[in-house]
PDB file of N, CA, C and O in Angstrom:
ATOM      1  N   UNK A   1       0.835  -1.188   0.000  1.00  0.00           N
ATOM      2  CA  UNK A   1       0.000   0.000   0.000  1.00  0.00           C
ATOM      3  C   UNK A   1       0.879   1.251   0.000  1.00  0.00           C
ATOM      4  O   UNK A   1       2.033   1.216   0.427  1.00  0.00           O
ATOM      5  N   UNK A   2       0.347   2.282  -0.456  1.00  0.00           N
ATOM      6  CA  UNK A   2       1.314   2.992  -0.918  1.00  0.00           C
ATOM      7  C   UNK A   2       1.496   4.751   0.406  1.00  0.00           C
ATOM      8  O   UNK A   2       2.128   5.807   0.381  1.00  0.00           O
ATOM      9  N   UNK A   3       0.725   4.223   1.130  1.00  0.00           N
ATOM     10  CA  UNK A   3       0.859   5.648   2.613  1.00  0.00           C
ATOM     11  C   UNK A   3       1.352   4.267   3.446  1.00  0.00           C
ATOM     12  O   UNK A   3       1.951   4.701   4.430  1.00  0.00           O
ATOM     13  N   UNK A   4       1.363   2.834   3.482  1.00  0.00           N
ATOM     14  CA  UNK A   4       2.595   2.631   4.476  1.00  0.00           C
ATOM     15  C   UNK A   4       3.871   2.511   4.448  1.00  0.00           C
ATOM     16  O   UNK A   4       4.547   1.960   5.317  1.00  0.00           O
ATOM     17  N   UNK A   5       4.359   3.137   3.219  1.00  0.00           N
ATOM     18  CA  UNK A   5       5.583   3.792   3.047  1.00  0.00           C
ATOM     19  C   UNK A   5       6.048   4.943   4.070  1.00  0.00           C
ATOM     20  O   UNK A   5       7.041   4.966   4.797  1.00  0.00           O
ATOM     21  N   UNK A   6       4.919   5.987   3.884  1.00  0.00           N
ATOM     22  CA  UNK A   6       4.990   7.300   4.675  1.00  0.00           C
ATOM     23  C   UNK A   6       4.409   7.042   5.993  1.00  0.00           C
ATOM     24  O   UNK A   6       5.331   7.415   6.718  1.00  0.00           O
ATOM     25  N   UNK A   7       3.302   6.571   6.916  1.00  0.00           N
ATOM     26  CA  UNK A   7       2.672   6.188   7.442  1.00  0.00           C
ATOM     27  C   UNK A   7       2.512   5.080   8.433  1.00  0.00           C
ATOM     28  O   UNK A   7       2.214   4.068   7.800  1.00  0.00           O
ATOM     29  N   UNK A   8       2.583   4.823   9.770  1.00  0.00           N
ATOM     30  CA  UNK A   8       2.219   3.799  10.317  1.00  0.00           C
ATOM     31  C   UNK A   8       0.818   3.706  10.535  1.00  0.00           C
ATOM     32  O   UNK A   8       0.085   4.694  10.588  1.00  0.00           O
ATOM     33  N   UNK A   9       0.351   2.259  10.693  1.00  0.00           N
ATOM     34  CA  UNK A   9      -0.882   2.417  11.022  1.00  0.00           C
ATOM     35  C   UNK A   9      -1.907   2.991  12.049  1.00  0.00           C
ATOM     36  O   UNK A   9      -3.104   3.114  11.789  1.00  0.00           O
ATOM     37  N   UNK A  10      -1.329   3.336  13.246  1.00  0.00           N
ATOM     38  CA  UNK A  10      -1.358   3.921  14.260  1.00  0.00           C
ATOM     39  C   UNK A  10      -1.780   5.648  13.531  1.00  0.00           C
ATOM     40  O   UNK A  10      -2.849   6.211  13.764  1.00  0.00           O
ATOM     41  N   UNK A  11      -0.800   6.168  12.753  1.00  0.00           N
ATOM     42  CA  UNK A  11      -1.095   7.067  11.798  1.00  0.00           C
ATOM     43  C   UNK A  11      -1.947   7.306  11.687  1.00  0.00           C
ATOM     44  O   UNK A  11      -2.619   8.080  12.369  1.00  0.00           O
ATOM     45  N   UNK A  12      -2.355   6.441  10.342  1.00  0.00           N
ATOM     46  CA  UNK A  12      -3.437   5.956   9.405  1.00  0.00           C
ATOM     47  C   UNK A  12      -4.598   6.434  10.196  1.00  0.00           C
ATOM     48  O   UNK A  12      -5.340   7.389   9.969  1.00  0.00           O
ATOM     49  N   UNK A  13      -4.605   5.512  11.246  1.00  0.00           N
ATOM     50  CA  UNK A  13      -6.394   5.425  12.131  1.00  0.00           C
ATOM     51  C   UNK A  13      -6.385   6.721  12.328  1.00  0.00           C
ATOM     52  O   UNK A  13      -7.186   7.192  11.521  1.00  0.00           O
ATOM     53  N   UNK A  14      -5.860   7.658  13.037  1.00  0.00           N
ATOM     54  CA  UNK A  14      -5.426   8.838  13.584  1.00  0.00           C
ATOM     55  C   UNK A  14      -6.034   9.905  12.667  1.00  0.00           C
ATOM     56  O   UNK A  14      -6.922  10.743  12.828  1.00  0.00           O
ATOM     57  N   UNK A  15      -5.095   9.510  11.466  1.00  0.00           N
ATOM     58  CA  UNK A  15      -5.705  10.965  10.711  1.00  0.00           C
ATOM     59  C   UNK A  15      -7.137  10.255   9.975  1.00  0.00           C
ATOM     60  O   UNK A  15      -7.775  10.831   9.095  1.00  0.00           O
ATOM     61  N   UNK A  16      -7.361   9.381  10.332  1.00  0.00           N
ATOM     62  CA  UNK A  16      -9.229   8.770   9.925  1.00  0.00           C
ATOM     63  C   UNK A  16      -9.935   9.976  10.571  1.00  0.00           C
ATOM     64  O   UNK A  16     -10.442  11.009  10.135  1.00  0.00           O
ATOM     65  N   UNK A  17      -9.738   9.348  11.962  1.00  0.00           N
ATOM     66  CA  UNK A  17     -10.467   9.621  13.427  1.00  0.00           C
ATOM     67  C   UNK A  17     -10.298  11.124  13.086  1.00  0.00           C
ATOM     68  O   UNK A  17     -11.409  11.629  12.922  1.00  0.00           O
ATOM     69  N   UNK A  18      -9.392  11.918  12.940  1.00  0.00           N
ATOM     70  CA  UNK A  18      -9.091  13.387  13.057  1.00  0.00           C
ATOM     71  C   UNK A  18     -10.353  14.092  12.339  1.00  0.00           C
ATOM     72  O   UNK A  18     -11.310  14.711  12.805  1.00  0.00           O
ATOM     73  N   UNK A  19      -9.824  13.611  10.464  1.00  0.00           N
ATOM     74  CA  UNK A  19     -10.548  14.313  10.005  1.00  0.00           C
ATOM     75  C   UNK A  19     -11.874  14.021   9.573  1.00  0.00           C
ATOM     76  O   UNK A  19     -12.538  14.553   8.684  1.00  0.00           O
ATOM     77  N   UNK A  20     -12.129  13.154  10.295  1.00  0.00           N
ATOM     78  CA  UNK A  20     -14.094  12.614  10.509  1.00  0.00           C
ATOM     79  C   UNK A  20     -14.891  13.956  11.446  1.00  0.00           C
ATOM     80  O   UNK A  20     -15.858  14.710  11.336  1.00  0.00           O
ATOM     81  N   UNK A  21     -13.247  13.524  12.841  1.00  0.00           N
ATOM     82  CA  UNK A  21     -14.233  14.458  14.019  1.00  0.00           C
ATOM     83  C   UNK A  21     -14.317  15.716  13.502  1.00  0.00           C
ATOM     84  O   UNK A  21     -15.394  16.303  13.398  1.00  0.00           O
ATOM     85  N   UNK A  22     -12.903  16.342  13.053  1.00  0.00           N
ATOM     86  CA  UNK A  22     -12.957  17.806  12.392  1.00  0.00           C
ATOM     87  C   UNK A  22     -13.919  18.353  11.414  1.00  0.00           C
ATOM     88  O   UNK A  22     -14.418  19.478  11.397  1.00  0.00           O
ATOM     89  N   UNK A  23     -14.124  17.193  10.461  1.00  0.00           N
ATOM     90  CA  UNK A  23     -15.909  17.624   9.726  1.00  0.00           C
ATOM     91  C   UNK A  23     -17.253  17.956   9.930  1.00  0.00           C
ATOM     92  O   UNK A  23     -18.097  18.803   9.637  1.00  0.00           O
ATOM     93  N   UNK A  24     -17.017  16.495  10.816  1.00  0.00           N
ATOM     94  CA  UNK A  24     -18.339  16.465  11.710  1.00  0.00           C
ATOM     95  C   UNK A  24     -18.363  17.724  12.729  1.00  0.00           C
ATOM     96  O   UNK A  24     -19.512  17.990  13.081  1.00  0.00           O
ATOM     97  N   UNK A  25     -17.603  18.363  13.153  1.00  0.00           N
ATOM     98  CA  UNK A  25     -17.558  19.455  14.366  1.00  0.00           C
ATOM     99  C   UNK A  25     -18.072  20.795  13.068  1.00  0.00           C
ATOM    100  O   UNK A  25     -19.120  21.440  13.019  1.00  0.00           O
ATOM    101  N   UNK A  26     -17.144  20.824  12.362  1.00  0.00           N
ATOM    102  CA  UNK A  26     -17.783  22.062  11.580  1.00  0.00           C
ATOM    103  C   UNK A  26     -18.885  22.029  10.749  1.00  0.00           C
ATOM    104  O   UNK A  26     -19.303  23.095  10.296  1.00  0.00           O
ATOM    105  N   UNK A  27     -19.521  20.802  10.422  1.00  0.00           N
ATOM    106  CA  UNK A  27     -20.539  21.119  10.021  1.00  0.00           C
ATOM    107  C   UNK A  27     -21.362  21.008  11.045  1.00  0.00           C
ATOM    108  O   UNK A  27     -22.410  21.077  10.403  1.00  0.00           O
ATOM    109  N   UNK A  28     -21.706  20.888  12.155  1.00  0.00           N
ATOM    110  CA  UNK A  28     -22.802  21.075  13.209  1.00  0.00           C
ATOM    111  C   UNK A  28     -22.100  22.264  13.674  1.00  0.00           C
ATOM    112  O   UNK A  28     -22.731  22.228  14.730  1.00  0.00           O
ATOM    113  N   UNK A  29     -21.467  23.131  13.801  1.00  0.00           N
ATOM    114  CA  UNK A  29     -20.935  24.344  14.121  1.00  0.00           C
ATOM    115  C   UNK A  29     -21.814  25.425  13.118  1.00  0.00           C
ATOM    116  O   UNK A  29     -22.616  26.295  13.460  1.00  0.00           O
ATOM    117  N   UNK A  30     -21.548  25.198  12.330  1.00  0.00           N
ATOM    118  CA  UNK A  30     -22.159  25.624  10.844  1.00  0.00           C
ATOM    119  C   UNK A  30     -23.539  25.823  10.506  1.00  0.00           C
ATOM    120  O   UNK A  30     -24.087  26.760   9.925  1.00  0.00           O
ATOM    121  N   UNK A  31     -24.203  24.268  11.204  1.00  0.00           N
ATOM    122  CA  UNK A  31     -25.700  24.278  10.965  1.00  0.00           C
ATOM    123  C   UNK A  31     -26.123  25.264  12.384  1.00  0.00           C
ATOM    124  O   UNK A  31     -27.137  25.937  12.566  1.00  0.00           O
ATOM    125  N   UNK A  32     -25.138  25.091  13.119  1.00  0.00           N
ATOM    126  CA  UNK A  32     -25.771  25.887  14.597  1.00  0.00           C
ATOM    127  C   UNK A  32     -25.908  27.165  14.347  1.00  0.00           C
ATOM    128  O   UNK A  32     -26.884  27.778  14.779  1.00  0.00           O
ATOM    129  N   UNK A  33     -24.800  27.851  13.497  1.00  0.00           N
ATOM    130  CA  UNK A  33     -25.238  29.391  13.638  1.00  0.00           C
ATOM    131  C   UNK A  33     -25.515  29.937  12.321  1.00  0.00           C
ATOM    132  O   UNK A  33     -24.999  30.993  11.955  1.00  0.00           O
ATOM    133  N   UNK A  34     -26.332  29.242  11.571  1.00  0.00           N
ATOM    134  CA  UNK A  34     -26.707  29.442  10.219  1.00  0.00           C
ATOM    135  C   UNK A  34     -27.656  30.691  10.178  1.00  0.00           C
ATOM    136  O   UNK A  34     -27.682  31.437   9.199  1.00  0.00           O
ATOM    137  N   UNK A  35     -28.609  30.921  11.540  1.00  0.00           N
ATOM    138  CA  UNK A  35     -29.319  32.000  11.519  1.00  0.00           C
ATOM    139  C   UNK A  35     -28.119  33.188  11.554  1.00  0.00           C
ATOM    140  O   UNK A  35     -28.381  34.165  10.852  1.00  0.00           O
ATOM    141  N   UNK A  36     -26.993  33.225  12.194  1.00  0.00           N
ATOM    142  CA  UNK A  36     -25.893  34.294  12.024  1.00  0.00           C
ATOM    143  C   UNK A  36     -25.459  34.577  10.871  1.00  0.00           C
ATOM    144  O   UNK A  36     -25.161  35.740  10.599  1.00  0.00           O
ATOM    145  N   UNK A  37     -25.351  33.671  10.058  1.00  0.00           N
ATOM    146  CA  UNK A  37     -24.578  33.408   8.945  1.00  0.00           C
ATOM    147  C   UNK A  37     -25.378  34.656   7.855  1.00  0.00           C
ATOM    148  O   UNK A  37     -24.938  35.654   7.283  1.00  0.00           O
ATOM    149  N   UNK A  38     -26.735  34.014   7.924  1.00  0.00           N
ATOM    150  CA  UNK A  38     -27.649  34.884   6.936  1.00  0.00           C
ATOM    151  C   UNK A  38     -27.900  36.214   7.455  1.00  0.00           C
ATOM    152  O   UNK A  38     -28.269  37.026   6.606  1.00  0.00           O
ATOM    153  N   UNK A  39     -27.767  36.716   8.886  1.00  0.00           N
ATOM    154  CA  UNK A  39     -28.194  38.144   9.287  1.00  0.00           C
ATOM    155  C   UNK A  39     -26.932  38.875   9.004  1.00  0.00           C
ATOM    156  O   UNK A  39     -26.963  40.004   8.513  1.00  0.00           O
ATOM    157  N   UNK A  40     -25.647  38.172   9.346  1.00  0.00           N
ATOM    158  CA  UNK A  40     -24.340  39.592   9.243  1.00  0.00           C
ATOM    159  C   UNK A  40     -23.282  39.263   8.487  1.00  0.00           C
ATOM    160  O   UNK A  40     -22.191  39.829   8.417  1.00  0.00           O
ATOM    161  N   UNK A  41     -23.750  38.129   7.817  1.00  0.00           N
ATOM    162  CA  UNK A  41     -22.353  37.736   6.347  1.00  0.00           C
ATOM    163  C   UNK A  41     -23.556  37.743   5.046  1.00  0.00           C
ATOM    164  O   UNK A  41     -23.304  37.023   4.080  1.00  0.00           O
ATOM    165  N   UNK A  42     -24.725  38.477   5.036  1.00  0.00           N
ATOM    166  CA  UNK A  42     -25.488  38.306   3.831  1.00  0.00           C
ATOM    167  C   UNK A  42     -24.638  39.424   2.773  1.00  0.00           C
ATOM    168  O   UNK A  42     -24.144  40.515   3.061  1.00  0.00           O
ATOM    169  N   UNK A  43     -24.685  38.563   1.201  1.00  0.00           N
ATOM    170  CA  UNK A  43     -23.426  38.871   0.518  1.00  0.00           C
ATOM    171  C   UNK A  43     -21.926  39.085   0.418  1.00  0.00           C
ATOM    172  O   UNK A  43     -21.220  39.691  -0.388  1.00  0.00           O
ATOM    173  N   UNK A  44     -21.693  38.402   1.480  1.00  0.00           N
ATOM    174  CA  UNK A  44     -20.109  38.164   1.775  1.00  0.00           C
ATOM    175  C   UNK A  44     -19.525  37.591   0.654  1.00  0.00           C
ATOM    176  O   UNK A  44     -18.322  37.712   0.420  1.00  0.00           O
ATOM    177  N   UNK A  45     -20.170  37.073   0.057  1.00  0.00           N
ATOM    178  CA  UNK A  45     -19.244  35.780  -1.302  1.00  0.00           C
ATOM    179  C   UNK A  45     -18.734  37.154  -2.451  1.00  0.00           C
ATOM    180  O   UNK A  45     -17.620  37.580  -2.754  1.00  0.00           O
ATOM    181  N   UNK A  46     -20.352  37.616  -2.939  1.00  0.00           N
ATOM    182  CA  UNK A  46     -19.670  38.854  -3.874  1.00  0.00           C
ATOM    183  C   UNK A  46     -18.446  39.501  -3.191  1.00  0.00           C
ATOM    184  O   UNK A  46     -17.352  39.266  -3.704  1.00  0.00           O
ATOM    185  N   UNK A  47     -18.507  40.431  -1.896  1.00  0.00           N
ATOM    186  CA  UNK A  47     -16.971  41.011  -2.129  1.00  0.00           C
ATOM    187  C   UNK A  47     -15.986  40.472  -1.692  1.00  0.00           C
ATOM    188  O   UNK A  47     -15.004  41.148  -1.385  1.00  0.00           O
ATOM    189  N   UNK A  48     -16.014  38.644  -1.508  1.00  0.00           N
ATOM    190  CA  UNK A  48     -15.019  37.942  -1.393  1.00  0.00           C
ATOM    191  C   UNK A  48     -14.214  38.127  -2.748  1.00  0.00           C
ATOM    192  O   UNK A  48     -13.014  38.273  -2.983  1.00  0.00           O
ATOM    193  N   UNK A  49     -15.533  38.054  -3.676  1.00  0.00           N
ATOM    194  CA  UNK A  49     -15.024  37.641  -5.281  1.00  0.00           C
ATOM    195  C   UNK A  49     -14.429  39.155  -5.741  1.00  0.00           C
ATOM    196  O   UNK A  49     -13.464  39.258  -6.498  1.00  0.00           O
ATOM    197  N   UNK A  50     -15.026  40.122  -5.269  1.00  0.00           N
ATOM    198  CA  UNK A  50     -14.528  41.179  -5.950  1.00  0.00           C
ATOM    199  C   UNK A  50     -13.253  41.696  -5.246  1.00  0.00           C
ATOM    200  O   UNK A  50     -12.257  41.886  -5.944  1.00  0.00           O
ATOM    201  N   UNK A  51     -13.216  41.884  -4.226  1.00  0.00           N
ATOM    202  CA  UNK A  51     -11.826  42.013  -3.585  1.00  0.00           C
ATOM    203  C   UNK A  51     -10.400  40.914  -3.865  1.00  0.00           C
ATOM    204  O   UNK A  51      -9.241  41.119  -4.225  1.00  0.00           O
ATOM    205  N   UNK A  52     -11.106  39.814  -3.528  1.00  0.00           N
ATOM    206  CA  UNK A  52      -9.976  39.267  -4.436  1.00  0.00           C
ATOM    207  C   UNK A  52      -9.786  39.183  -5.856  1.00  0.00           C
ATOM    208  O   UNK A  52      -8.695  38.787  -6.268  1.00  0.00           O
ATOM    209  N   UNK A  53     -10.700  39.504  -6.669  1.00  0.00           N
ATOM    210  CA  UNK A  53     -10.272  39.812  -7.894  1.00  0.00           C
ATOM    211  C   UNK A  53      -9.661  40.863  -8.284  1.00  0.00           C
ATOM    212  O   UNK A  53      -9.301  41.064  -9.444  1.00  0.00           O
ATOM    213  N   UNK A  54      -9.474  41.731  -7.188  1.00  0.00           N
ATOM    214  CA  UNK A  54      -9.043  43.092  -7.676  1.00  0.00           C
ATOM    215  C   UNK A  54      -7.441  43.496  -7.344  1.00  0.00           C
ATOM    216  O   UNK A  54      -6.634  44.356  -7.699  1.00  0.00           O
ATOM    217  N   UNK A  55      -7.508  41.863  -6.073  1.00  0.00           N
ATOM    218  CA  UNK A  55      -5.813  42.099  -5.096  1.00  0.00           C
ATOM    219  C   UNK A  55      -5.208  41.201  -6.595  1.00  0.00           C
ATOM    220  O   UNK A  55      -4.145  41.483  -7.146  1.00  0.00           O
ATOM    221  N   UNK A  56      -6.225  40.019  -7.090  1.00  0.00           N
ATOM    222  CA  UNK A  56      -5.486  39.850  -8.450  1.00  0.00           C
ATOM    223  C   UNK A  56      -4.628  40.559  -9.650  1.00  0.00           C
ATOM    224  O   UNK A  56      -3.520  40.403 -10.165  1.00  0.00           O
ATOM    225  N   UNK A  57      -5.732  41.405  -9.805  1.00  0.00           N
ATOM    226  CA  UNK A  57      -5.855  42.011 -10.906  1.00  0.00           C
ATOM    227  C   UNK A  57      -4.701  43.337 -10.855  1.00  0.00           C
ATOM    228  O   UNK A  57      -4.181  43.719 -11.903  1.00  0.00           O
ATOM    229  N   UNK A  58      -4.322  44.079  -9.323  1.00  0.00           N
ATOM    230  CA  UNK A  58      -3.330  44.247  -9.181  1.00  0.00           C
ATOM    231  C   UNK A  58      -2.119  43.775  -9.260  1.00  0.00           C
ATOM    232  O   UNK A  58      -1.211  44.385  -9.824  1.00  0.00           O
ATOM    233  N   UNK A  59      -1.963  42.430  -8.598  1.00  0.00           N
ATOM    234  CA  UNK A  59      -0.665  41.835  -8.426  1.00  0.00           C
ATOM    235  C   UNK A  59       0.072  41.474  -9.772  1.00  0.00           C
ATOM    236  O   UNK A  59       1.268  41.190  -9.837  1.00  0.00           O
ATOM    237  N   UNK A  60      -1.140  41.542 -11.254  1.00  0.00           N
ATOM    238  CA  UNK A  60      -1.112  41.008 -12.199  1.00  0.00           C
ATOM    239  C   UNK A  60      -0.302  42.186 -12.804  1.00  0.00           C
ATOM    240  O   UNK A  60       0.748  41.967 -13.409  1.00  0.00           O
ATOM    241  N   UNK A  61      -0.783  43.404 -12.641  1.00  0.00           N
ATOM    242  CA  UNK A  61      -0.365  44.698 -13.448  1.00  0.00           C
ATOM    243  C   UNK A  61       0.877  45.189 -12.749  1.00  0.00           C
ATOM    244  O   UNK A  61       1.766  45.776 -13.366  1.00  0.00           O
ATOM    245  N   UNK A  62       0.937  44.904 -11.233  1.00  0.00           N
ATOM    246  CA  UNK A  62       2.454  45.026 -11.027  1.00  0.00           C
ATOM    247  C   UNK A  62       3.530  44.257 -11.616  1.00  0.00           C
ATOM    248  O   UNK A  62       4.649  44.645 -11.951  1.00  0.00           O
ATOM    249  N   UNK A  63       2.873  42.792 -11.706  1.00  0.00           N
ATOM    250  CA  UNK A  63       4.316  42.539 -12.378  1.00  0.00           C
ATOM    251  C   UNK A  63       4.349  42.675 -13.927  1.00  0.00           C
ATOM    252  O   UNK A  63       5.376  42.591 -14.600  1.00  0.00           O
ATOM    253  N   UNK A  64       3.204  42.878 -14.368  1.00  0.00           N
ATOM    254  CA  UNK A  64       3.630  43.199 -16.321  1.00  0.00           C
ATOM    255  C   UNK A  64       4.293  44.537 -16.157  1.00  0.00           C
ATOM    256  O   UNK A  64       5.038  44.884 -17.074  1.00  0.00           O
ATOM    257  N   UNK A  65       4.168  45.191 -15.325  1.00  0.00           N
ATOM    258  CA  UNK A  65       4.913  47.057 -15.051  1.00  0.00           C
ATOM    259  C   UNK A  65       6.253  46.816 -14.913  1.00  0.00           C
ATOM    260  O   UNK A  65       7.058  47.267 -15.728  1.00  0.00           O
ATOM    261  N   UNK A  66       6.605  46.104 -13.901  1.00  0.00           N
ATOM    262  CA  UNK A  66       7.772  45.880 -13.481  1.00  0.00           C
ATOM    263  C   UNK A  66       8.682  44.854 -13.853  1.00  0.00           C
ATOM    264  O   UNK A  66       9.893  44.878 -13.639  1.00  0.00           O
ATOM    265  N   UNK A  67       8.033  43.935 -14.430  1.00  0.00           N
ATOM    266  CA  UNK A  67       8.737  42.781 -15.366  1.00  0.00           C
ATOM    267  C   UNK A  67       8.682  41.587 -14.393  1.00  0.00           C
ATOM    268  O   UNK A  67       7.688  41.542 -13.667  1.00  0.00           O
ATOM    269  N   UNK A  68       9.257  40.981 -14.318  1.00  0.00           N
ATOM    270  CA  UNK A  68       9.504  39.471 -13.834  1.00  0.00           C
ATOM    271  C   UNK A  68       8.318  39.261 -13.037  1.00  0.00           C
ATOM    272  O   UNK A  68       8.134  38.181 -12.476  1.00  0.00           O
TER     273      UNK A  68
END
């Protein structure tokens, strides 16, 4: 198998167990404050998209300005 190269099994179970519990915690975290979610992040995604398109769209024109 090719992670018990990198990996003991002890490992293995470990990062199972980890990232089961770590899912499972944020999505019931998630469903818990979903009424928050919609009252004080309503439209958060647009100026996720536009702000980072714009730290893009800078970083892009600095370097065609400046070369490398």
């Amino acid at each position: 198998m090719f992670l018990s190269a990198f990996f003991t099994t002890g490992r293995i179970i470990f990062i199972i167990f980890f990232v089961t519990a770590f899912i499972s915690l944020m999505i019931y975290s998630y469903r818990k404050d979903i009424k928050n979610h919609n009252r004080y992040y309503k439209g958060a995604g647009k100026k996720v998209v536009i702000y980072g398109g714009l730290i893009v769209l800078i970083f892009m024109a600095i370097r065609f300005l400046w070369g490398h």
